[in-house]
PAPAPA-235193 format. One line per 10 residues: number of its first residue (from 1); their letters; for each residue z, x, y of C-alpha. Coordinates in Angstrom, 1 decimal. Example, Ala and Ser with C-alpha at 12.3 -4.5 7.8 and 13.67 -1.06 7.14 Angstrom:
2
1	as	7.8 12.3 -4.5 | 7.1 13.7 -1.1 $
This chain:
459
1	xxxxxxxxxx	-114.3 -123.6 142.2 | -110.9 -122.8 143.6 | -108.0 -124.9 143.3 | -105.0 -124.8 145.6 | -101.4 -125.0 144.1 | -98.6 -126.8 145.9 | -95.9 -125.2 147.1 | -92.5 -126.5 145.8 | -91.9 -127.2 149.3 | -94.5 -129.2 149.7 $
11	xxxxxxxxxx	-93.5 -131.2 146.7 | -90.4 -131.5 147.6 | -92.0 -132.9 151.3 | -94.7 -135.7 149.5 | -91.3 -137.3 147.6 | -89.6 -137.4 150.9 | -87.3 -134.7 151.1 | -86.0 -135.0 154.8 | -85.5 -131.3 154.6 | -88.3 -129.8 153.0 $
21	xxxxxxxxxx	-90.0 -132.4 155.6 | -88.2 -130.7 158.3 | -89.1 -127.2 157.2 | -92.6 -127.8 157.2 | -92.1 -128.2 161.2 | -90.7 -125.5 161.6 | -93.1 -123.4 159.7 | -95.6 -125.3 162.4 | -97.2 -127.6 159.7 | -97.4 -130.8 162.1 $
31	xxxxxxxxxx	-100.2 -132.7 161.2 | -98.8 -132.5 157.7 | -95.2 -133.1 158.0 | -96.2 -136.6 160.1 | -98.4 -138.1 158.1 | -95.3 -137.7 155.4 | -92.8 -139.2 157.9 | -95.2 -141.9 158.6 | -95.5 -142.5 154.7 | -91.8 -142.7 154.7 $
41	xxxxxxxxxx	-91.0 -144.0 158.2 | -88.4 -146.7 156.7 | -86.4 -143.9 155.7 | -83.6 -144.2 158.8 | -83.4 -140.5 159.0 | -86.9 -139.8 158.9 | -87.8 -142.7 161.1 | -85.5 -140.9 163.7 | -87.5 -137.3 163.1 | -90.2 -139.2 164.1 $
51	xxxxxxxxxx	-90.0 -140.8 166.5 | -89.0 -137.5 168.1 | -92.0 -135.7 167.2 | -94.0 -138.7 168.7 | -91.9 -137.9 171.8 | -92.7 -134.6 171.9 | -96.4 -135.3 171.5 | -96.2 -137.7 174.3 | -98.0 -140.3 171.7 | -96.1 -143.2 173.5 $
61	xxxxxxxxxx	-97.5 -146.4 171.9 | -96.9 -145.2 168.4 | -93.1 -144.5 169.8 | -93.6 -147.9 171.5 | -94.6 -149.0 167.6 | -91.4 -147.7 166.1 | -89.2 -148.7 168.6 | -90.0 -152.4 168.1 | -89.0 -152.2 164.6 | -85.9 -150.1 165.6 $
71	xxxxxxxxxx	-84.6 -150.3 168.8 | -81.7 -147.8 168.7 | -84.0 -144.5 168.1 | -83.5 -142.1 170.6 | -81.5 -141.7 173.7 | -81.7 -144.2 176.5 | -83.3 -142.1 178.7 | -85.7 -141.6 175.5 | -86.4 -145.4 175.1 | -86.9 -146.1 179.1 $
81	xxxxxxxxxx	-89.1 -143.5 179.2 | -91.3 -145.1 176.1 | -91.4 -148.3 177.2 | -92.3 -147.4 181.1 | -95.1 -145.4 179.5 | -96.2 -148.7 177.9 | -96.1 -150.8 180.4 | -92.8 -152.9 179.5 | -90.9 -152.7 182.8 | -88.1 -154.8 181.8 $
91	xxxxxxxxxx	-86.7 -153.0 179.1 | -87.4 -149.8 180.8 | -84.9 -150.4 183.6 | -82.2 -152.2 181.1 | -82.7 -148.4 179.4 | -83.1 -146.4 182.7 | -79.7 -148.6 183.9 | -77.2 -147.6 180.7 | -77.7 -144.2 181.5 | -77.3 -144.5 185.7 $
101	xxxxxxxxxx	-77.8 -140.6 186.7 | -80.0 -139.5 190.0 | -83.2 -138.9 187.9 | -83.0 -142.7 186.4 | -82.2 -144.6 188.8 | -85.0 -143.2 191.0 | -87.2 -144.4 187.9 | -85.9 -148.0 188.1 | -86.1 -147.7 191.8 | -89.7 -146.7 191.7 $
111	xxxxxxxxxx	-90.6 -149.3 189.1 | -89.1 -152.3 190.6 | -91.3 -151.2 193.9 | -94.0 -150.7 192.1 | -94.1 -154.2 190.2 | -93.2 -156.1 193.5 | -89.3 -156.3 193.2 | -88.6 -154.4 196.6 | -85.2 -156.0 197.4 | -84.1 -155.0 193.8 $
121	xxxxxxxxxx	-85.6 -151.6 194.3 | -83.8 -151.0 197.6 | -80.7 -152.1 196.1 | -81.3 -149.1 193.5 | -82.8 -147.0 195.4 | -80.1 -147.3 198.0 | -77.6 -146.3 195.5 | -79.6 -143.4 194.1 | -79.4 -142.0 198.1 | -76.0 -141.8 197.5 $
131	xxxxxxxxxx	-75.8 -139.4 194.2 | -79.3 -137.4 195.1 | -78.8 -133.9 194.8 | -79.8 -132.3 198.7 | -82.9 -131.1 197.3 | -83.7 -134.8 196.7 | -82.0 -136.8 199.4 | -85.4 -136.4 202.0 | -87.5 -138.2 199.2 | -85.7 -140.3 198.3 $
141	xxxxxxxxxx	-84.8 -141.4 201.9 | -88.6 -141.6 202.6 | -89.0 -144.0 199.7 | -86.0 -146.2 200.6 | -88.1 -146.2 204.3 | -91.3 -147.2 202.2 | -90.0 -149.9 200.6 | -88.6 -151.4 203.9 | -92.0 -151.3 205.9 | -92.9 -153.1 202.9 $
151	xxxxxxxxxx	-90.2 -155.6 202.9 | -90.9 -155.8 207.1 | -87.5 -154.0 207.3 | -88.5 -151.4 209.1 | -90.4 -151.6 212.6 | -92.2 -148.3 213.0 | -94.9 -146.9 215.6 | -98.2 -147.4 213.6 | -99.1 -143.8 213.4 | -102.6 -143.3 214.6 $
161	xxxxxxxxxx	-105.2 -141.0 212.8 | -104.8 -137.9 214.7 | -100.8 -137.9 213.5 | -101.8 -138.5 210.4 | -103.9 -135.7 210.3 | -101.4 -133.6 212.2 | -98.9 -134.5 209.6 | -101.5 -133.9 206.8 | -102.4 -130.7 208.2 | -98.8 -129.1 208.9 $
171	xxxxxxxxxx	-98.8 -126.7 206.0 | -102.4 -125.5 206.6 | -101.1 -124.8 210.1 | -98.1 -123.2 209.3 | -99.9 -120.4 206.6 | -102.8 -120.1 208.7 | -101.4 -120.5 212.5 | -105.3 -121.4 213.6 | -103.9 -122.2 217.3 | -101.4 -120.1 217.3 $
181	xxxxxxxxxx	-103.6 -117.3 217.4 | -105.2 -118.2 220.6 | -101.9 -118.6 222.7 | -102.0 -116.2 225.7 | -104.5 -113.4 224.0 | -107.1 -111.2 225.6 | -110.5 -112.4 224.1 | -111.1 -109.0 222.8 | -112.2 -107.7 219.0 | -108.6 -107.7 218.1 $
191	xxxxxxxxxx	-108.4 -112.0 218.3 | -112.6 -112.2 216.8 | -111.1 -110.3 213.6 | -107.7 -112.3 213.5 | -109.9 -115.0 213.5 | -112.1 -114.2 210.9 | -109.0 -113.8 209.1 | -106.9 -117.0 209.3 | -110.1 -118.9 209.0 | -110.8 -117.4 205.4 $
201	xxxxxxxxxx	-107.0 -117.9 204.7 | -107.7 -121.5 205.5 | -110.0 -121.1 202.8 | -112.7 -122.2 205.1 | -115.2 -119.5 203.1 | -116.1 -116.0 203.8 | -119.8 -116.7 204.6 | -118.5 -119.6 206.8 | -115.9 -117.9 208.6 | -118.1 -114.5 209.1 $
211	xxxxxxxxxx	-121.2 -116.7 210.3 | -118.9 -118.8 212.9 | -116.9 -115.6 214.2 | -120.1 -114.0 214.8 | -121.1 -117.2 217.1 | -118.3 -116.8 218.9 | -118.4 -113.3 220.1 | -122.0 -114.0 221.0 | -121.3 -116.8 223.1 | -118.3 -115.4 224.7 $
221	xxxxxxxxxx	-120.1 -112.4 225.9 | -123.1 -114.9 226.9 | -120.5 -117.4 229.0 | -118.1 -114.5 230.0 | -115.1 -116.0 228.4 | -112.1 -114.5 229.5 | -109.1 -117.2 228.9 | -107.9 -117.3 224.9 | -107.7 -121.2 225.9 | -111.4 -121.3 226.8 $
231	xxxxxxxxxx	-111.8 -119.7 223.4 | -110.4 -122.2 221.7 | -112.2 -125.4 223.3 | -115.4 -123.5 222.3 | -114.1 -123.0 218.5 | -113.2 -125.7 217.8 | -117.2 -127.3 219.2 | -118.8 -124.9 217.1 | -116.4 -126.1 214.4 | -117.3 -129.8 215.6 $
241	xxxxxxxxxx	-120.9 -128.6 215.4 | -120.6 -127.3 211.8 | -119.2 -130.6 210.9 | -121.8 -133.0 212.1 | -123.6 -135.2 209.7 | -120.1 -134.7 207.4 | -118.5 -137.7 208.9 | -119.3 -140.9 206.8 | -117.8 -144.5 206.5 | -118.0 -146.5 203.2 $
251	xxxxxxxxxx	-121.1 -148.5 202.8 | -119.2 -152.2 201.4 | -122.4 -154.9 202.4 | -120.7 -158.8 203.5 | -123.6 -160.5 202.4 | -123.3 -159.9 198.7 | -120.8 -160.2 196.1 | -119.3 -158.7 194.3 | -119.4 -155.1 195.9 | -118.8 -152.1 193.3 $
261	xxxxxxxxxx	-117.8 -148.7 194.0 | -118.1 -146.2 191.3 | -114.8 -143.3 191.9 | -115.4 -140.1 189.7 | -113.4 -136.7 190.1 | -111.6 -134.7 187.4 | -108.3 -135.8 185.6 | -105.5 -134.9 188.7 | -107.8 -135.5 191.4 | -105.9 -138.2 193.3 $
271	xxxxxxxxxx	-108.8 -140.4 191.7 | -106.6 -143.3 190.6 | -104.0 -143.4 193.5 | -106.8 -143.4 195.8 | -108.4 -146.2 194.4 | -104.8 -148.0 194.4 | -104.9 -147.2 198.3 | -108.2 -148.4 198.9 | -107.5 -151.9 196.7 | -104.3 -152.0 198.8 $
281	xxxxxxxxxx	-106.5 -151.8 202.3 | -109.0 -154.0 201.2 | -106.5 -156.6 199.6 | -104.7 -156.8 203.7 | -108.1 -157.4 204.4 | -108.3 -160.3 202.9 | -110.9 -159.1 200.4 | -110.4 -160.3 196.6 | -110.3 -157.1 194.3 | -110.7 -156.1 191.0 $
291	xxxxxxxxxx	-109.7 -152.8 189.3 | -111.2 -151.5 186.4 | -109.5 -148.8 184.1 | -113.0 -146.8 183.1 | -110.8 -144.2 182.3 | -110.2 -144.8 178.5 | -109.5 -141.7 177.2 | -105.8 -141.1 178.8 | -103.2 -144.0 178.1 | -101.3 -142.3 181.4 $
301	xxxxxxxxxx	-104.7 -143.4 183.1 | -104.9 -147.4 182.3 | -101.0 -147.7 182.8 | -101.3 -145.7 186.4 | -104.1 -148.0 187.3 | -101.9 -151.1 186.4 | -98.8 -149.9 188.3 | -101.0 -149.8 191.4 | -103.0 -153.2 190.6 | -99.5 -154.5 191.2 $
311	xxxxxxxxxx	-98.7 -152.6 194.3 | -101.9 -153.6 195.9 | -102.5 -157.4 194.9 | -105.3 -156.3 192.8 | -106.5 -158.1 189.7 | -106.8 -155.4 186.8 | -109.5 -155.8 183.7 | -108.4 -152.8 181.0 | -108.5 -152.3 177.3 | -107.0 -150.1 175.1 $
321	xxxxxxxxxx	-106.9 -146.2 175.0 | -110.2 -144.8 173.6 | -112.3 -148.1 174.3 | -116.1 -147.6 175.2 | -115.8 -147.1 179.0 | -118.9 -148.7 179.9 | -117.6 -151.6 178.0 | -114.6 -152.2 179.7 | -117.1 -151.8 183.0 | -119.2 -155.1 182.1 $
331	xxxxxxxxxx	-116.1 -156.7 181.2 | -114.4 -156.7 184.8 | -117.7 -157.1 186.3 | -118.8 -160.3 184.0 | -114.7 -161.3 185.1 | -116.2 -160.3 189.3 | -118.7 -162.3 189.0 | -117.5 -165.3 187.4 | -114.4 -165.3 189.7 | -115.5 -164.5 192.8 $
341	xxxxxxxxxx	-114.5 -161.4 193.6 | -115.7 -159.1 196.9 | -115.1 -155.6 195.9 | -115.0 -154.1 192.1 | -113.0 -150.5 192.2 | -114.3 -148.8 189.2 | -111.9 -145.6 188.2 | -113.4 -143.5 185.0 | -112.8 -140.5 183.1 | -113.0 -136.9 184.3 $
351	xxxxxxxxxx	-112.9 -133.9 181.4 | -115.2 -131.9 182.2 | -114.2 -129.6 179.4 | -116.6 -132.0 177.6 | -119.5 -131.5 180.6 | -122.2 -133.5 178.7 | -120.7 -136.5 177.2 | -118.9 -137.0 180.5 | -122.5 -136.5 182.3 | -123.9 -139.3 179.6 $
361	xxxxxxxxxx	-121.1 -141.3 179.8 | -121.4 -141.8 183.8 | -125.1 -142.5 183.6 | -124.2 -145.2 180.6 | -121.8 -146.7 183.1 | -124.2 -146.7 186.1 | -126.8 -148.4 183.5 | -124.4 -151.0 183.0 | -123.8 -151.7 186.4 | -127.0 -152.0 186.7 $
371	xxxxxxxxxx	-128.0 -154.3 184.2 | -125.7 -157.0 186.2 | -125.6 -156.2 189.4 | -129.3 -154.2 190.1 | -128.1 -153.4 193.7 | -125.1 -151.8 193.3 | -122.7 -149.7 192.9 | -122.8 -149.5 197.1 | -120.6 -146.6 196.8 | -120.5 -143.6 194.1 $
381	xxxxxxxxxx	-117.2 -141.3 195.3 | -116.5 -138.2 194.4 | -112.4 -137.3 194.9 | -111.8 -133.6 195.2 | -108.4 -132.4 195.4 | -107.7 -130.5 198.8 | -105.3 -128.2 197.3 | -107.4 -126.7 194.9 | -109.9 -125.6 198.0 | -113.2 -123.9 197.8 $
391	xxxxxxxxxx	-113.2 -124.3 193.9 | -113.8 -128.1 193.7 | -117.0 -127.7 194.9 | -118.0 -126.3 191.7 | -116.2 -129.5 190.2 | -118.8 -131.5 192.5 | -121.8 -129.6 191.2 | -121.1 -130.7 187.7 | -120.6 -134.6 188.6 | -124.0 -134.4 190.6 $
401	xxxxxxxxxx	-126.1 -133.7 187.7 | -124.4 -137.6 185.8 | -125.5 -139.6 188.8 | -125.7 -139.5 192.9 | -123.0 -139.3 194.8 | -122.7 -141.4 198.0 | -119.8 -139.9 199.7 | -116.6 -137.8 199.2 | -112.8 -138.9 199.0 | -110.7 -135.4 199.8 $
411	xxxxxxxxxx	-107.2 -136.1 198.8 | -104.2 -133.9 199.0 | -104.6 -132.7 202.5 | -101.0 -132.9 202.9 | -99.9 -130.6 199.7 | -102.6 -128.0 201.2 | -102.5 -124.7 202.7 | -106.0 -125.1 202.2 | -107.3 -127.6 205.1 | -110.4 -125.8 206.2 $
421	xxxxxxxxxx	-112.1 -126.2 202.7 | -112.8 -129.3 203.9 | -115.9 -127.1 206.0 | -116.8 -125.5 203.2 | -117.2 -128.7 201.2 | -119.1 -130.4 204.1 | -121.4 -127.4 204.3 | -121.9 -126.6 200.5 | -122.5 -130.6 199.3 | -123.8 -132.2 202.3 $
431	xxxxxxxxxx	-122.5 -135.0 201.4 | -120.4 -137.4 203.3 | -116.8 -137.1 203.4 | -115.8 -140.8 203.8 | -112.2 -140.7 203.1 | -109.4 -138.4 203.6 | -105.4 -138.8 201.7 | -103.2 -137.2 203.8 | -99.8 -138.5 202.8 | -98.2 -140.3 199.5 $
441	xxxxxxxxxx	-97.3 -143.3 201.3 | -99.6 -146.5 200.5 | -100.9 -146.4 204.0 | -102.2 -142.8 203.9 | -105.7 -143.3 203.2 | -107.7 -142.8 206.2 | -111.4 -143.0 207.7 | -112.8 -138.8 207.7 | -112.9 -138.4 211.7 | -114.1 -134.8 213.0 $
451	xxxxxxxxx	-113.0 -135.7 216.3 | -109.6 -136.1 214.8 | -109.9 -133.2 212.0 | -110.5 -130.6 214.3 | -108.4 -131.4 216.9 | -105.6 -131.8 214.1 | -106.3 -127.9 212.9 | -106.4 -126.1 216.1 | -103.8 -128.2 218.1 $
């Protein structure tokens, strides 16, 4: 049998030696050195060492936890960021407001929007315009704009799908230049090959691009297409063509209640801002809501969820980080049914570095939903992020084995150079893409439309 000695270090360390405690950090010893400052955490030094290293390990509650006790740990900007990440909005701007640089007075800006303050947030945000560093001012300007349509402030031209898309589309456009390229050209092998080119750029796929070039030649040489322009109005039918059956709209029945849709797509997705959007749609609809934070396993999940809940005039059922998913599910929908509610957004985990719990771990929510409500979910959407193109269909794959999927969210569209993968998605998955984000604002969630889509990319 072997038996381990103890450094001198380390006993110094177990009898609370700040710096022996300290060195054992440095030497990378972490999980050792905290459970000896939590041992010792009343210790006003070590309390502070702490707290730090809970910082840097973004463990907020237990931060939260020690902050309660002691509330001068850290630095202001420290403590606001704590208790924002916890969900104590209050003492988050009191903190955020000592410290009154550009970077924290957005935060209380933002925070105050986003728990229904907006003439407090304007006031802020107004007065963060006027500090912003130029990289900032344009953001900060839109939000001040956002929170005025809000506040019925602002009158603005209701911008209709097609601008949307235009807007969504710009930076697809600008790296790609898909009408450019037919401006004034001889239809010759020289623009067929340019083409082929920007449409793989667009990250449309090779197969797809080489397959929908080839159509063209063949039917230019069949019609005797001589105009660039001509060229064009035939593109972009075949691309019309190549889209049909991709167009879907959400399947959410009137005559029962309540209606549950199940949102899955990996952690970064856009999953939980786009279910914020949609509770925000349905809410000016009318339509009672209920979120549920399925996502358990990311504290930064629940409190997102919440913020939004708030933003949208949704009601919110969540329980603490690491709680059994599909228990938190038949919670909100036992709280749906007993209140009434018409729609149930469902938002849950998505690591697929751990494929087959996640797989079980969909199915056991499905199950449950199941159980209490045998006709639903009506929807099952998958959100894949536009900017990571052709590679979230691979992402798709993996959530098609846990349970069918009833339609696609793409999200992002507007932080892309990567616009045509929405082809490639439509013509790997064959599945319906029902939604489309093509904006941050609250309103820029939007009904998929080829029509519009493809008259957005070549325009």
């Amino acid at each position: 049998m072997l038996f381990f000695k103890k450094s001198e270090l380390e006993k110094r360390a177990e009898k609370g030696d700040k710096s022996a405690i300290l060195e054992l950090l440095r030497k990378g010893k972490k999980e050792k050195a905290k459970k000896l400052l939590e041992r010792y955490e009343e210790d006003p030094d070590l309390k502070k060492v702490l707290f730090d290293l809970y910082l840097q390990e973004e463990n907020y509650m237990q931060a939260y936890r020690l902050l309660e006790r002691a509330p001068e740990l850290g630095t202001a900007r420290d403590r606001g960021l704590v208790y924002e990440k916890v969900g104590n909005y209050t003492k988050a701007v009191e903190e955020y407001m000592k410290v009154g640089d550009f970077e924290s007075l957005y935060r209380v800006g933002s925070i105050l929007y986003a728990t229904g303050k907006g003439e407090g947030a304007l006031e802020v945000l107004e007065r963060t315009l006027k500090i912003a560093p130029p990289s900032k001012k344009e953001e900060v300007e839109e939000k001040i704009r956002e929170v005025k349509r809000k506040l019925g402030l602002l009158e603005e031209k209701k911008e209709s799908l097609l601008d949307k898309l235009r807007r969504g589309l710009q930076k697809t456009k600008e790296s790609v230049e898909l009408g450019l390229i037919f401006r004034g050209r001889r239809v010759d092998e020289e623009l067929f090959e340019e083409l082929e080119e920007h449409l793989v750029r667009a990250d449309v796929g090779v197969k797809t691009a080489v397959a929908l070039v080839e159509e063209l030649r063949k039917t230019a040489v069949r019609k005797n297409v001589k105009s660039s322009e001509e060229l064009k109005e035939i593109t972009k039918e075949k691309v019309k063509e190549l889209l049909k059956g991709c167009e879907g709209r959400l399947n959410l029945p009137e005559d029962r209640k309540p209606v549950v849709v199940l949102f899955l797509g990996v952690n970064g997705s856009g999953k939980t801002t786009t279910i914020g959007k949609l509770a925000h749609r349905l809410t000016s609809e009318g339509k009672k809501v209920m979120l549920v934070a399925g996502d358990t396993f990311r504290t930064a999940a629940i409190e997102q969820l919440e913020v939004w809940a708030q933003r949208s005039g949704a009601d919110l059922t969540k329980k603490h980080e690491g709680a059994d998913p599909a228990s938190v599910v038949y919670e909100g929908l036992e709280k749906a049914k007993e209140g009434g509610y018409d729609v149930v957004l469902v938002d849950t985990a998505g690591r697929l570095h751990t494929k087959e719990p996640l797989i079980n771990e969909l199915r056991k929510i499905k199950k449950v939903v199941q159980k209490l409500l045998p006709e639903e979910p009506s929807e099952t959407l998958l959100v894949l992020d536009a900017t990571i193109g052709q590679n979230s269909i691979q992402q798709a794959k993996v959530f098609k084995e846990a349970v069918d999927i009833s339609g696609i969210v793409v999200t992002k569209l507007d932080g892309s150079a990567k616009g045509g993968a929405v082809m490639a998605i439509c013509k790997e998955l064959r599945i319906p893409i029902k939604l489309i984000g093509v904006g941050e604002d609250i309103e820029d969630l939007e009904p998929f439309s080829v029509e519009a889509y493809v008259d957005a990319l070549f325009d």
